[in-house]
C-alpha positions in Angstrom: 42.2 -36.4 -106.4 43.0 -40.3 -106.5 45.1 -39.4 -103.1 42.0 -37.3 -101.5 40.1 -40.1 -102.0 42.4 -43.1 -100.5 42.6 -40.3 -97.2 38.7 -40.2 -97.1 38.2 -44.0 -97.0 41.1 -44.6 -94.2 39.5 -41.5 -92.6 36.2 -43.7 -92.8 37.7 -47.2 -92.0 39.0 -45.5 -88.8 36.1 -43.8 -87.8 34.5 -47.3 -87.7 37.1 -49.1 -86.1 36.8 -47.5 -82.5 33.7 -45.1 -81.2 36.3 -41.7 -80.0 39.3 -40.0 -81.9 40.8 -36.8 -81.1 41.9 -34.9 -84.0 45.6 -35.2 -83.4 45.1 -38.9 -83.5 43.6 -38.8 -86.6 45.9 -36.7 -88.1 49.1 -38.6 -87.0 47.3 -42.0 -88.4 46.8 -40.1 -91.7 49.9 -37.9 -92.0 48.6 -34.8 -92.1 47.2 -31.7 -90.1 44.4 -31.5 -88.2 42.7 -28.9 -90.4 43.3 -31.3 -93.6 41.5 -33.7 -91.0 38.7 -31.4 -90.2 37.7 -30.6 -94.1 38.2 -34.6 -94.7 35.2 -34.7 -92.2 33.3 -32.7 -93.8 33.8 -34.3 -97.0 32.4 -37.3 -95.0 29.8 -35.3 -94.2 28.8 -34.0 -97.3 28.2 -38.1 -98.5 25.6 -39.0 -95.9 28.0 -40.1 -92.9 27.1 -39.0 -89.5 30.6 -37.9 -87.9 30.1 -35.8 -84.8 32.6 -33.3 -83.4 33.0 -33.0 -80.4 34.7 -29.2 -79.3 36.9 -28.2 -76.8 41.2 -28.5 -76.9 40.6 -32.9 -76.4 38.0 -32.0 -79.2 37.3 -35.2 -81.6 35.2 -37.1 -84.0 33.1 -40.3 -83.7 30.6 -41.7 -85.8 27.0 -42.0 -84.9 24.1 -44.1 -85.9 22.5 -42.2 -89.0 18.8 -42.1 -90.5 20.1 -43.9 -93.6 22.5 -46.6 -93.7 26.0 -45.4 -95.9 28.3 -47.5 -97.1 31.0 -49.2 -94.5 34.4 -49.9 -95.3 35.6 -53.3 -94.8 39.2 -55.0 -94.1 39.7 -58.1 -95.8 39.4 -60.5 -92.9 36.4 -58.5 -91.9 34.8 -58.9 -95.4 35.2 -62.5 -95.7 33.9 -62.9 -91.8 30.8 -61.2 -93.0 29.9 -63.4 -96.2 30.9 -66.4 -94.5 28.2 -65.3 -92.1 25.7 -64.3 -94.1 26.0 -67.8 -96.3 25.4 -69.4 -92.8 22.6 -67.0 -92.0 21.1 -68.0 -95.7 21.1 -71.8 -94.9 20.9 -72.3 -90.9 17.2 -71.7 -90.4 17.7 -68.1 -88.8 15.2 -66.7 -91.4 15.1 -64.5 -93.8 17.2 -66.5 -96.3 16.8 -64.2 -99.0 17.7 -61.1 -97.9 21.2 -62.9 -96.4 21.5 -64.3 -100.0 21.0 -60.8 -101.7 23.6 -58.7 -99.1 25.9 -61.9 -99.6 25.7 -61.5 -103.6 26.2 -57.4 -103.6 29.4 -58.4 -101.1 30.8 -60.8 -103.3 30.3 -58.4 -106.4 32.9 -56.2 -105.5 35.1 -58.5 -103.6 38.6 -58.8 -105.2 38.9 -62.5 -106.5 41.4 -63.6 -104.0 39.0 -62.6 -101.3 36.1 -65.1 -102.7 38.3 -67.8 -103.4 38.5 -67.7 -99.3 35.5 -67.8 -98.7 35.1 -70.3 -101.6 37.4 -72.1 -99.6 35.7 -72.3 -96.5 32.5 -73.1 -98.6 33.9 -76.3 -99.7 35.4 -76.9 -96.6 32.3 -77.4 -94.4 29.2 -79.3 -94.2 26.1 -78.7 -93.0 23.5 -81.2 -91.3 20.2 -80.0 -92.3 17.6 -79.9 -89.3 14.0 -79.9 -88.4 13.6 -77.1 -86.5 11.9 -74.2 -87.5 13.3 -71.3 -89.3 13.6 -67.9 -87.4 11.7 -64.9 -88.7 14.0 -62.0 -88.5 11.2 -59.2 -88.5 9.6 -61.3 -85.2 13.1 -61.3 -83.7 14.1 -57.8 -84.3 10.0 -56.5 -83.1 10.8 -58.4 -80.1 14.5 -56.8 -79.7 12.7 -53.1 -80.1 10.6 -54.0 -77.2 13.3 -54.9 -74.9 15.5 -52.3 -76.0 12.9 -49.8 -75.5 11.3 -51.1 -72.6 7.8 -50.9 -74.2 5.1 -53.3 -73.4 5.0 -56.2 -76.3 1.8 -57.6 -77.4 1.6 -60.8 -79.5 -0.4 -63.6 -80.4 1.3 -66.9 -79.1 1.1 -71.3 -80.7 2.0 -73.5 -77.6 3.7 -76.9 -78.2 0.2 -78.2 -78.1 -1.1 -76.6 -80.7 -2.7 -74.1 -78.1 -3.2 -70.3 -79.4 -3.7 -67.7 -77.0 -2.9 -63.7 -76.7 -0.2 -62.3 -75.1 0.5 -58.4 -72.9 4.1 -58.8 -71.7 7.0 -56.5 -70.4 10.1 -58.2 -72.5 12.4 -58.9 -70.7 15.6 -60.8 -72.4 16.0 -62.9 -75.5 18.3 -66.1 -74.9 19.4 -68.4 -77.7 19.8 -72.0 -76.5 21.2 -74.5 -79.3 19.2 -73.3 -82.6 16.2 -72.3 -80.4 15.6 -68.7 -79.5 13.5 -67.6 -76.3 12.1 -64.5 -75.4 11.6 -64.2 -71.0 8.8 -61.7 -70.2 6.7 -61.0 -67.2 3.4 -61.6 -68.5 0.8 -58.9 -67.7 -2.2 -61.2 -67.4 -0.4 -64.0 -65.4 1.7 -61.7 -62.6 4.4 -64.0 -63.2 7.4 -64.9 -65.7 6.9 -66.4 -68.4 9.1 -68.1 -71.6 8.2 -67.8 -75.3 9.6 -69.1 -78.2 10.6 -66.7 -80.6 9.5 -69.0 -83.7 6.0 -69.4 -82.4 5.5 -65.6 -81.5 2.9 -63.7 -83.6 4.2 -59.9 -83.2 1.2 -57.3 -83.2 1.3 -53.4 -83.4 3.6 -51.7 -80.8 1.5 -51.3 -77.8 3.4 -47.0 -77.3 3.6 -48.0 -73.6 6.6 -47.9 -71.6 7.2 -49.5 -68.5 10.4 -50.1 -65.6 12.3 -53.0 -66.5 12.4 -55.2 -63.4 16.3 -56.4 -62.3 17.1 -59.7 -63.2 21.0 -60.8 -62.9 22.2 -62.3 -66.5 22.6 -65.7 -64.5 19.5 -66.1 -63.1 18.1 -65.3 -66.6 19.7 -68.4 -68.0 19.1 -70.7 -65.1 15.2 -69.5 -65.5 14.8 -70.0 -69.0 16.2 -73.5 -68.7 14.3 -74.9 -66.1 11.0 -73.2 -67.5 12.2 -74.5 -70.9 12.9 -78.1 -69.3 9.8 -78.3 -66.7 7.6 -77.2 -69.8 9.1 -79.4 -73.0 10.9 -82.8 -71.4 9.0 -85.4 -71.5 11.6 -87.6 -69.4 13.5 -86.4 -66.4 16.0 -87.9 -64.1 18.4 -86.7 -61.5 22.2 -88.3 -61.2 24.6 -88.2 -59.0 28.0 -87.5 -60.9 31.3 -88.6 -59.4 33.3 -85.5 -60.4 34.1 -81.8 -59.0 31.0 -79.5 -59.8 33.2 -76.8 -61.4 34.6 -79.9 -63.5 30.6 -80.9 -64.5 29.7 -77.4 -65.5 32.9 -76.8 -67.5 31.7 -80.3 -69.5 28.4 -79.9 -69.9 28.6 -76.4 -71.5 24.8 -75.7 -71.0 23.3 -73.6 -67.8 22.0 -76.6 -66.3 22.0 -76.9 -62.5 24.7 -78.2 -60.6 24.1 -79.1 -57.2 27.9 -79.1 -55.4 27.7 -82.1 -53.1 31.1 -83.0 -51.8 34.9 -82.2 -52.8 34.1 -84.6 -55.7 30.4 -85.5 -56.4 27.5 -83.4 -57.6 23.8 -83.9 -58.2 22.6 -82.4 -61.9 18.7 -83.0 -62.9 18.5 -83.9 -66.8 15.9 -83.9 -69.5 14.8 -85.0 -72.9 12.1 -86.1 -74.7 14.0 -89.5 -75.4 15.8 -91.6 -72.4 18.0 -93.5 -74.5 19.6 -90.3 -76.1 19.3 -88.8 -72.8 21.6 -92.1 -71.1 23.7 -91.4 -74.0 24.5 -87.8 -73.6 25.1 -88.3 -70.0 27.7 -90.9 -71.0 29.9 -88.9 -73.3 30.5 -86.5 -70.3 32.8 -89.2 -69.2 32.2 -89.2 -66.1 31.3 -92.1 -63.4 27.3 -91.7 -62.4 24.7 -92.8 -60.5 20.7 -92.8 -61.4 19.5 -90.9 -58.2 15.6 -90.6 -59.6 14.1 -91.6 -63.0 13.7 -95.7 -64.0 13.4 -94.7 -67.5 17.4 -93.6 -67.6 18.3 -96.1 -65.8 16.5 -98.9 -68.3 18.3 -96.3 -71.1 21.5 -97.0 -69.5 21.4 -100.4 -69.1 20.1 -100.8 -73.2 23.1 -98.8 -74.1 25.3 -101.5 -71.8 24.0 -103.9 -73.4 24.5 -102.5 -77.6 28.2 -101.7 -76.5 28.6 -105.0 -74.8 27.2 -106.6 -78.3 29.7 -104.4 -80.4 32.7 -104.9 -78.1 32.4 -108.8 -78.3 31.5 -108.6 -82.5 34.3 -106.4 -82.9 37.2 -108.1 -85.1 40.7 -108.8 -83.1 43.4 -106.1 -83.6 
């Protein structure tokens, strides 16, 4: 019995692990016959899991989305990758706190001991720098994903950075996460045009029922679209430079789908934001690269504070 049982949860760890199996692969993994393999399925079966067979001589199994969730079986790394996520989940602002602390205290309940003191481990290892941005609510974000997964019209009350309230028809689009923000791009109904949400200030209302064509939009130009209605609509400064580097170079270092304008062998133009020119000067510096101020005073009086603080600390600095 104890060995029927250890078959029917390597039988279910590898039904997980990939989407196909034939039965002879199965079987060979396991050690035994394909029809041992076919009543282990329906053993499987006979607990709630969906395996589906498909017939014919390349017959197999795979395992399909059920109405219920059933239990999932979990390799070690792959269990402490899971509570290390949801500890993060629990305390990074994506929302629903809670419920990430509840699934992470059922995990760890029936983790073996050497397996918590890793995660344990990576606990104690890392801090975290609490922030003021606003939690995420998970129940907003997955109402939103439905939508865009199902292509059905999303209706939703919406809080602009003003303070502004104001309802919503849309055709979801995408949902992009930029730094600890999340952004929903949608063509608004009312508008005719595109338009960019964020998630946190999105007030989901009954599903609208209606379907519509999802309108092509390559993943690039999704990014590039939500940053510059992101930028045009929140930065209260902007400037553009001219950076004395290879474009590819500047795009590599700046990790962030800003625009980079590719104006000789070794130069580029790149138009920067922020709500704060100083930090703005000083996130430009740490690219490391030589630049020029092409447009924007207020950079350019950020850059030359920022001379003058390191000039300050370089002559107060003590003598090797």
């Amino acid at each position: 019995m104890l060995e029927t049982s250890a078959r029917l949860l390597r039988l279910l760890s590898l039904l997980q692990l990939r989407r196909d199996w034939t039965s002879a692969e199965l079987a060979d993994r396991l050690g035994v016959s394909t029809r041992t393999v076919r009543t282990d399925v329906g053993k499987l079966r006979s607990l709630g899991y969906p395996v589906e067979a498909r017939p014919g001589v390349a017959g197999g199994y795979r395992l399909a989305a059920g109405t219920a969730m059933p239990p999932l079986v979990l390799d070690d790394d792959e269990a402490v990758a899971v509570a290390i996520g949801l500890g993060a989940a629990a305390h990074q602002g994506l929302g629903g706190g809670e419920t990430s602390l509840t699934a992470l205290a059922k995990l760890e309940q029936v983790m073996p001991a050497r397996l918590r003191r890793r995660v344990e481990a990576v606990r104690e290892a890392t801090s975290v720098v609490p922030g003021a941005d606003p939690s995420l609510d998970l129940d907003v974000l997955g109402a939103v994903a439905a939508s865009i997964r199902g292509s059905e019209r999303l209706r939703f009350g919406y809080t602009s950075h003003d303070g502004a309230e104001s309802s919503r028809h849309t055709e979801p689009h995408r949902v992009v996460r930029w730094g600890s923000r999340w952004y929903l791009l949608a063509w608004d109904l009312d508008r005719a045009d595109w338009r960019v949400f964020r998630v946190d200030r999105i007030a989901v209302r009954p599903p609208t029922g209606a379907r519509f064509r999802p309108r092509v939009i390559p993943e690039d130009a999704v990014l590039k679209h939500v940053v510059a209605r992101v930028g045009r609509a929140t930065w209260r400064y902007r400037a553009r430079i001219l950076v004395h580097a290879p474009a590819d170079e500047v795009v590599a270092k700046i990790g962030s789908p800003l625009e980079v304008e590719k104006v000789g062998p070794g130069t580029c133009r790149v138009e920067v934001g922020s709500d704060d020119p100083d930090r703005l000067a000083l996130w430009v510096a740490q690219l490391g690269m030589d630049v020029e101020v092409l447009e924007g005073p207020e950079l350019a009086a950020a850059f030359g504070r920022l001379a003058a603080r390191f000039s300050r600390a370089a002559r107060e600095a003590p003598s090797p």
